[in-house]
LUMLOMI-532415 format. One record per residue (C-alpha): x, y, z; chain; residue in one letter. Coordinates in steps of 0.25 Angstrom, whole numbers, plus 2048, in hexadecimal, padded with zeros to 3 digits. Layout:
N
    c1    c2    c3   kette   rest
     X     Y     Z       A      a
...
***
This chain:
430
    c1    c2    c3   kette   rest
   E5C   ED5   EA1       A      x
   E68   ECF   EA7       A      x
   E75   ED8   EA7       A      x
   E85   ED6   EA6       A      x
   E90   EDD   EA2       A      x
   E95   EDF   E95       A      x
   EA6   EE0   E98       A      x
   EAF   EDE   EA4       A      x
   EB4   EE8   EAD       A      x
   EBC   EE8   EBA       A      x
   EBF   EEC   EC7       A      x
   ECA   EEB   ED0       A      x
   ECD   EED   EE0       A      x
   ECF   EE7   EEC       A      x
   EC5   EDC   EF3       A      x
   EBD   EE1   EFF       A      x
   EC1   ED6   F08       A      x
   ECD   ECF   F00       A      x
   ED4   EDD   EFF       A      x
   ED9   ED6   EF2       A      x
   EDB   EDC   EE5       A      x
   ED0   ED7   EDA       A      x
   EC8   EDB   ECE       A      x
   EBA   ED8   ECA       A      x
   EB6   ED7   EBB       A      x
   EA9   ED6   EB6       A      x
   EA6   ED0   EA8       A      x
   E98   ECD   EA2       A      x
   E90   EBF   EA5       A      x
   E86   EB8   E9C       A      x
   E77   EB9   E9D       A      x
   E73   EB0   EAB       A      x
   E82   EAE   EAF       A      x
   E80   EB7   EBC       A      x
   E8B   EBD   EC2       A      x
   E97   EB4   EC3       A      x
   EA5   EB7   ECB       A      x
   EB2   EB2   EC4       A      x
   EBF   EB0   ECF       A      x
   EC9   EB4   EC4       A      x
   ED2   EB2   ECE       A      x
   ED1   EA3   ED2       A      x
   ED4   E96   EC7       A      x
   EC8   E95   EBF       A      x
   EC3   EA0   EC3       A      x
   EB7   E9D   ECA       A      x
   EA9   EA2   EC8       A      x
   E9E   EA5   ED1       A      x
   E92   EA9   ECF       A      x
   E8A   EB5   ED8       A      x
   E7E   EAC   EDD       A      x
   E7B   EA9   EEB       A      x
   E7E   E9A   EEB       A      x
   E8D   EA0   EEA       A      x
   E8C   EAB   EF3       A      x
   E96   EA9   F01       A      x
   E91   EA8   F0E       A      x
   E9F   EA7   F15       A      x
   EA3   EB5   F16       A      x
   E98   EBC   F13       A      x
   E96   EC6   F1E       A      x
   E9D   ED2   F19       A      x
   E9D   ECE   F09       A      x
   E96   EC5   EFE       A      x
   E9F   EB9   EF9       A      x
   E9E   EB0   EEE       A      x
   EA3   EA3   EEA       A      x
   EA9   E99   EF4       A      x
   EBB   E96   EF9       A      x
   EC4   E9D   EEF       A      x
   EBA   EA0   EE5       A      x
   EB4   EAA   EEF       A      x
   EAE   EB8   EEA       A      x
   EAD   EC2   EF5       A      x
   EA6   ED0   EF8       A      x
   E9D   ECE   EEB       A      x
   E93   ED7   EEE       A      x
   E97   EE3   EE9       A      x
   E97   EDE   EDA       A      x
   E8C   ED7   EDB       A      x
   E86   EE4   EE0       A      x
   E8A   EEC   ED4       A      x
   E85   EDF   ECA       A      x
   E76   EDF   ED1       A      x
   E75   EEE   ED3       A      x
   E7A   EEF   EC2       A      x
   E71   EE2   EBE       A      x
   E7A   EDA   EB9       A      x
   E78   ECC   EB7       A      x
   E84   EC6   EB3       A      x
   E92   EC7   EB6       A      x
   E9F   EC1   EB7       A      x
   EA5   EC8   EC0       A      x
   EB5   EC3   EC1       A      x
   EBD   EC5   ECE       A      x
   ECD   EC5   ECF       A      x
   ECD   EC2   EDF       A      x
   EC1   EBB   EE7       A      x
   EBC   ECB   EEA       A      x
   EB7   ED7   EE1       A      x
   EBF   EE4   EE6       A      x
   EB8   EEB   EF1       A      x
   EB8   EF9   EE7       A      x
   EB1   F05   EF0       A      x
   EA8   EFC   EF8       A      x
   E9D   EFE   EEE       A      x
   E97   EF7   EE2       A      x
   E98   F03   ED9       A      x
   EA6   EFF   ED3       A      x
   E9F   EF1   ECE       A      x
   E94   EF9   EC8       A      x
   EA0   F02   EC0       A      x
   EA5   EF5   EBE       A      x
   E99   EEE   EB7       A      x
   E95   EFB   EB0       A      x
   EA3   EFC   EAC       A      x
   EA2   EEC   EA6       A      x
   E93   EF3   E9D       A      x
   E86   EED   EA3       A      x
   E80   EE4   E99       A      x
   E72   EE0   E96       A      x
   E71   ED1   E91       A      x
   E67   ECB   E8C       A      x
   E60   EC0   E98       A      x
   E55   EC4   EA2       A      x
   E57   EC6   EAF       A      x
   E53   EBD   EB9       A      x
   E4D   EC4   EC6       A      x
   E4C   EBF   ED5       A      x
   E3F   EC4   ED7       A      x
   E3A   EC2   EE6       A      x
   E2C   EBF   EE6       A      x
   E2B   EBD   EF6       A      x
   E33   EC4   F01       A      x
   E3F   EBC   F07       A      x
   E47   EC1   F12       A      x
   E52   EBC   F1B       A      x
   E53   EC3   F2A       A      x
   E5F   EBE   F34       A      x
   E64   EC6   F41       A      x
   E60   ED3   F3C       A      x
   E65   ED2   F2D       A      x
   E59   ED0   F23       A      x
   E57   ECF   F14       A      x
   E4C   ECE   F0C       A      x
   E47   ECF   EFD       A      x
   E37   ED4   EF9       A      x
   E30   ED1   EEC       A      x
   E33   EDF   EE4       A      x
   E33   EE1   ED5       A      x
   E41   EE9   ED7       A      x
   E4E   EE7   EDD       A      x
   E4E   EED   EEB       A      x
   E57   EED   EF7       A      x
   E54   EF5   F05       A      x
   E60   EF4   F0F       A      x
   E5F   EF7   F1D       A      x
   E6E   EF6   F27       A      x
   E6D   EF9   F36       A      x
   E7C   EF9   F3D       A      x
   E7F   EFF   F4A       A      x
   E87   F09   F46       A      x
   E84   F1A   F45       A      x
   E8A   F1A   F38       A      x
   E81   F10   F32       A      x
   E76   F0C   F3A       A      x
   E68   F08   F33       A      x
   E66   F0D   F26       A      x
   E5E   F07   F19       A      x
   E5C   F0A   F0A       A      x
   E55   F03   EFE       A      x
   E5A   F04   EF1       A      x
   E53   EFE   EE2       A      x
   E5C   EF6   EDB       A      x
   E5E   EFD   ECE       A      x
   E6D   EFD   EC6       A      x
   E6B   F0D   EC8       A      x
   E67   F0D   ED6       A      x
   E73   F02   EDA       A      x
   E7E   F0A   ED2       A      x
   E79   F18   ED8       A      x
   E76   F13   EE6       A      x
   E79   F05   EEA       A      x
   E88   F03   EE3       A      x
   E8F   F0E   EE9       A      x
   E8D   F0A   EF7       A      x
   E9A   F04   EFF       A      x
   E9D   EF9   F06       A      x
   E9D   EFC   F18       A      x
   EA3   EF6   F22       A      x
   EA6   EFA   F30       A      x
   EB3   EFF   F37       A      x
   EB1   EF5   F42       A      x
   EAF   EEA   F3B       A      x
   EBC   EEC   F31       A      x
   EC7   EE5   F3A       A      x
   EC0   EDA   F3C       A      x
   EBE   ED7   F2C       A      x
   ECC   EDA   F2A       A      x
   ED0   ECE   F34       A      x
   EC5   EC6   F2C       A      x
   ECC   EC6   F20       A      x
   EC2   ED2   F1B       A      x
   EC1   EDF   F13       A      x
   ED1   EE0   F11       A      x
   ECE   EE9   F05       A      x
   EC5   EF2   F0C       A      x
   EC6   F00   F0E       A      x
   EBF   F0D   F0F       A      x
   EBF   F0E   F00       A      x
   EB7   F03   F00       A      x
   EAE   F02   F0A       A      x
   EA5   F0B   F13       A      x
   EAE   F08   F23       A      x
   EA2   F0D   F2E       A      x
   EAC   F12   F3A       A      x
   EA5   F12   F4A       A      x
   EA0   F20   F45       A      x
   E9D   F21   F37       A      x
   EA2   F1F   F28       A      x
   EB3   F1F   F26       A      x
   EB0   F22   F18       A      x
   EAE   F30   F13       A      x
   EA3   F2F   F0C       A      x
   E96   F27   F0A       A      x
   E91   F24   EFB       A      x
   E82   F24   F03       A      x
   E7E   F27   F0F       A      x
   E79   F19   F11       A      x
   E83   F13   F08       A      x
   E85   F07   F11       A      x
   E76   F02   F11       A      x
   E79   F05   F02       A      x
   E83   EFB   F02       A      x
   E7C   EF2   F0A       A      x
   E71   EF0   EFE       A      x
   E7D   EF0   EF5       A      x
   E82   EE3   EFC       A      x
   E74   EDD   EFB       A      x
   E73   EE2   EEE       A      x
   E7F   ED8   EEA       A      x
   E7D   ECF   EF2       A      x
   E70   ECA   EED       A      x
   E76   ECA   EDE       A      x
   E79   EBA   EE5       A      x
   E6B   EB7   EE1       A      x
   E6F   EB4   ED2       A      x
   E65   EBD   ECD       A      x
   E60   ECD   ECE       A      x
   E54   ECD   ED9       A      x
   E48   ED4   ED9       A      x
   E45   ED8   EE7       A      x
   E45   EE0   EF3       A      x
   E50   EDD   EFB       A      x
   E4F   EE2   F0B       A      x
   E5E   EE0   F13       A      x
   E61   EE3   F23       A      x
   E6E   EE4   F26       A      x
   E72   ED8   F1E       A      x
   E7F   ED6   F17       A      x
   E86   ECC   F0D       A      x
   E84   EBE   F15       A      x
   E74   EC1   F16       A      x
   E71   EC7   F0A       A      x
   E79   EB8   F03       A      x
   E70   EB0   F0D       A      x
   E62   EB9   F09       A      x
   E67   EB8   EF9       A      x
   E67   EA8   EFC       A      x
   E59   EA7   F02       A      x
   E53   EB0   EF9       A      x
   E5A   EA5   EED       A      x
   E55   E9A   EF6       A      x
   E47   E9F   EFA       A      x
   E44   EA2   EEC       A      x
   E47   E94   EE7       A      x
   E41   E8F   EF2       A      x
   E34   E96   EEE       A      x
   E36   E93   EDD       A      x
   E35   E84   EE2       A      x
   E2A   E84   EEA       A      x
   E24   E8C   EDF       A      x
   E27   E82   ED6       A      x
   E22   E77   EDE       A      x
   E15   E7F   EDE       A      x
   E14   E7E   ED1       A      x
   E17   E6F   ED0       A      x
   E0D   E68   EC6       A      x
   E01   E63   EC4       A      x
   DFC   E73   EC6       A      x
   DEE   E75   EC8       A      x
   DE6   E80   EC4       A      x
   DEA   E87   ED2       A      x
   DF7   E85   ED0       A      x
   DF7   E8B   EC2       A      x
   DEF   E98   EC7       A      x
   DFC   E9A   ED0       A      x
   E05   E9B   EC3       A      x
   DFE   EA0   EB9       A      x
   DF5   EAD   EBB       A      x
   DE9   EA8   EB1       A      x
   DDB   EA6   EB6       A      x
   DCF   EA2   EB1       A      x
   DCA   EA2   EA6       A      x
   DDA   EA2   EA2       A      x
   DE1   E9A   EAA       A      x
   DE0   E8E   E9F       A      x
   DE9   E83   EA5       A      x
   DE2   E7A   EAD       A      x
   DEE   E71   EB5       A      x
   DFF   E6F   EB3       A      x
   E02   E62   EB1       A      x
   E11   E63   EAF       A      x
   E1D   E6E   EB3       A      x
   E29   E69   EAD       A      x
   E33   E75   EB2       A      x
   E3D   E6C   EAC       A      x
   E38   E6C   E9E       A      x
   E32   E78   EA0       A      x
   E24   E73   E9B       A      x
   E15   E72   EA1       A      x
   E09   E6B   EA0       A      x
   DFC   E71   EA1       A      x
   DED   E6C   E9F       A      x
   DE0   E75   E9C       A      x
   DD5   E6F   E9C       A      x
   DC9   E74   E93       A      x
   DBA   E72   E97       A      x
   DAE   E78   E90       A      x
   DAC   E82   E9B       A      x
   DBA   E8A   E97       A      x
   DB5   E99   E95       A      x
   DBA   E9B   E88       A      x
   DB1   E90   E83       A      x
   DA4   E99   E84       A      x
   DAA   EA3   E7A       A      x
   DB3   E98   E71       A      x
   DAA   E8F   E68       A      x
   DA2   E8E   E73       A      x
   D9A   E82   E6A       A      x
   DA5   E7B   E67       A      x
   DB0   E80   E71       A      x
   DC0   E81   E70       A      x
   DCA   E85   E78       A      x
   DD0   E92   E71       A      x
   DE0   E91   E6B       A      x
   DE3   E9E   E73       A      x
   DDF   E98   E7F       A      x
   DE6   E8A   E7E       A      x
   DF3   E93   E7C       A      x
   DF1   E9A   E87       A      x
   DEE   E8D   E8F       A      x
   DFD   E8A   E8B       A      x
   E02   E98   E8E       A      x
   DFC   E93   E9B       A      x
   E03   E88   E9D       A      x
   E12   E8D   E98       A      x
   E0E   E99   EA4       A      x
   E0E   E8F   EAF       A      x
   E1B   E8A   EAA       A      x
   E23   E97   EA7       A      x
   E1B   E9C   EB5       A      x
   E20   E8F   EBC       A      x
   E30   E92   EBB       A      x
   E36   E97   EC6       A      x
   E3E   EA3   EBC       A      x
   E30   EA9   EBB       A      x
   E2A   EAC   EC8       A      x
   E23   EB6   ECB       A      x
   E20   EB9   EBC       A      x
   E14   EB8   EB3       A      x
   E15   EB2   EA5       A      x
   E0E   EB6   E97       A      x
   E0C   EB1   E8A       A      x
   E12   EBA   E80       A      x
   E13   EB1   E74       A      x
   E0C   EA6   E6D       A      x
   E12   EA0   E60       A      x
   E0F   E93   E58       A      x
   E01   E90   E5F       A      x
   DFA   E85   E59       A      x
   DEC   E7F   E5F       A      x
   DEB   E71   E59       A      x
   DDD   E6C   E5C       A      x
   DD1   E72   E65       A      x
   DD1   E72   E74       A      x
   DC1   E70   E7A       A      x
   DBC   E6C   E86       A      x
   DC0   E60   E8C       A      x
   DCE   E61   E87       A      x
   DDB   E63   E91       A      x
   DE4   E6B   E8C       A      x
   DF4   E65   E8F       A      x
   DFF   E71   E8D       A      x
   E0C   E6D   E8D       A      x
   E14   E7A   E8C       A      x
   E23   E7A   E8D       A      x
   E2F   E88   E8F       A      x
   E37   E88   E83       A      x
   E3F   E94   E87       A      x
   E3F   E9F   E91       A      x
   E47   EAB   E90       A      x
   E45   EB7   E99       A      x
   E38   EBA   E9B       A      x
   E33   EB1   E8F       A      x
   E2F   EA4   E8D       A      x
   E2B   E9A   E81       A      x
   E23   E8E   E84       A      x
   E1D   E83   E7A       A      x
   E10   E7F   E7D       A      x
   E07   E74   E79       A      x
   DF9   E6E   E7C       A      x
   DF2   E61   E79       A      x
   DE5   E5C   E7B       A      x
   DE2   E4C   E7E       A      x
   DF1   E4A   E79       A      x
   DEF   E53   E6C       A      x
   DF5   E5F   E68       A      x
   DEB   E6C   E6B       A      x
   DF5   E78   E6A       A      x
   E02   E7C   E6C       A      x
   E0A   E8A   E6B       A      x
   E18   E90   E71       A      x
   E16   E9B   E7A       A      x
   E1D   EA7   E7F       A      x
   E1C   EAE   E8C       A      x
   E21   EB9   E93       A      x
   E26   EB9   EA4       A      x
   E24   EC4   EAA       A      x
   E23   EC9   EBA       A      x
***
């Protein structure tokens, strides 16, 4: 189930690259609204919503930005971090300057912080990305790519030039426990070389030793490691936050070389766009009339069940379907059910319409990969027999879909006449 908070709390320090000032407050979110930055700084305090779409590309190199000119967030990662790793699912998260405080470097003070607000279970499922085919992204030595998984997964592997550092790797299972323990507490890095040149950028003014990890030409300037590999730590961290762009908690393994902020963005986007792009050709497959052949690749029935024959209609608009069955004398059951003077059995002609309501619910983009079952059948009525020679027309229609649960009404007619009709219940599942 989807998570917020139940108060609001607050933290105060100074922005990593700004230097300035700032307080971040988190307060609760209703079910579905995502997670959502206020600008309390700024008239008419802006909001802007954690998705990719609004994710910057203009300075993203050494941070992740939100939100374009004035209304600009910066350096988001960290607390986006701490909300994915803690699973929460909305949150209004409010800003008095255009950057959260740096804190120590880590995300473990925006877990305190969100802890400190009282996690809160609300009552709306939650909506996975589930990868069913790999994707990947490779580009002058950085790559990123998700794998099918059941879990949430991220193996992060850096590689600098450097004795300090040099190639190392790890793996972690995403779990509230595992992240708090192992994955938050990890600090930001940078490299002694590298700091003059983003001061004179305009870069890290609020940056210090009490906030970062600083890698001399010899080793560490800091006294002492949280882990021994608490910069690859850090590294999944950032991917970790970064991916919190795609709207919705993912169900993957993630793999990362050496990228950083700017690719991971670019890789959140593809995934967001190859995943459209294959829910559209998916549905265009799908495109009516349907065949037999076609129907066998969305429902899992075979004979003697599969009892729809052809799809005449789709209506995704209207949520409704049109289905035909056709009865002949040689239908199996007819050996066994009044074989002298043969009918079509009740049960069966309801299960013709489950039938159909499954290519529907099946149909929609929100339940792919699952498998859908009838759970419930209430006001069944059979108005006349069915025999051979007649078609079978069902017209089922969703009346409501909640969760994993959906309601349809389904009716079926004969030459024009009413034959059956029932409302139907089904449950979704993976």
């Amino acid at each position: 189930m989807q998570k917020t908070v139940a108060s609001r709390a607050s933290l105060r320090g100074v922005g990593l690259h700004t230097g300035e000032e700032t307080t971040i407050t988190v307060g609760p979110n209703e079910p579905d609204g995502g997670i959502v930055f206020v600008r309390k700084d700024l008239p008419g305090e802006p909001r802007i919503k954690v998705s990719a779409e609004n994710a910057s590309m203009e300075d993203s190199l050494y941070l992740t930005a939100l939100g374009r000119g004035e209304e600009q967030i910066l350096t988001v990662e960290h607390v986006l971090a701490a909300c994915s790793g803690l699973g929460i699912d909305n949150l209004i998260i409010e800003l008095t300057s255009k950057e959260p405080p740096i804190a120590d470097g880590s995300a473990l003070p925006f877990v305190e912080m969100i802890r400190e607000a009282g996690i809160v279970t609300l009552d709306r499922p939650r909506s996975y990305l589930e990868i069913d085919q790999p994707i990947w992204l490779f580009e002058n030595g950085l790559e990123l790519a998700v794998i099918p998984s059941h879990r949430f997964e991220i193996t992060y592997k850096i590689d600098y030039d450097h004795p300090a550092v040099g190639i190392r790797s790890t793996s972690f299972w995403i779990t509230e426990e595992i992240f708090t323990e192992k994955i938050a507490p990890a600090r930001t890095f940078g490299f002694l070389k590298d700091i003059q040149t983003l001061r004179q950028d305009g870069k890290i003014k609020g940056g210090s030793l009490d906030c970062a990890i600083v890698i001399g030409e010899e080793g560490f300037l800091n006294k002492n490691l949280r882990f021994d590999d608490e910069i690859v730590r850090h590294k999944v961290l950032d991917v970790l936050g970064d991916f919190t762009l795609l709207g919705r908690p993912i169900k993957a393994h993630v793999v990362a070389v050496r990228s950083g902020h700017a690719f991971n963005v670019r890789f959140v986007r593809k995934i967001l766009e190859t995943i459209r792009e294959r829910e559209q050709q998916a549905k265009k497959s799908f495109e009516p009339p349907l065949d037999i052949n076609r129907i066998r690749e969305i429902l899992p029935h075979r004979y003697p069940f599969l009892l729809i024959d052809r799809v005449l209609d789709l209506d995704y608009k209207n949520n409704r379907v049109v289905a035909i069955k056709n009865v002949t004398a040689n239908e199996p059951f007819f050996q066994g059910h009044f074989p002298n003077r043969p009918i079509m059995p009740g049960v069966l002609i309801i299960e013709a319409m489950a039938q159909a309501g499954g290519v529907l619910l099946l149909s929609l983009e929100q339940n792919a990969g699952k498998q859908v079952y009838l759970s419930a059948i209430n006001e069944a009525k059979i108005r006349r027999p069915v025999v051979p020679g007649d078609q079978l027309v069902i017209e089922t229609q969703i009346m409501k879909i909640k969760g994993r649960s959906g309601r349809v009404e389904s009716r079926v007619t004969v030459d024009g006449q009413r034959a059956a009709e029932a409302t139907l219940l089904f449950t979704m599942v993976d």
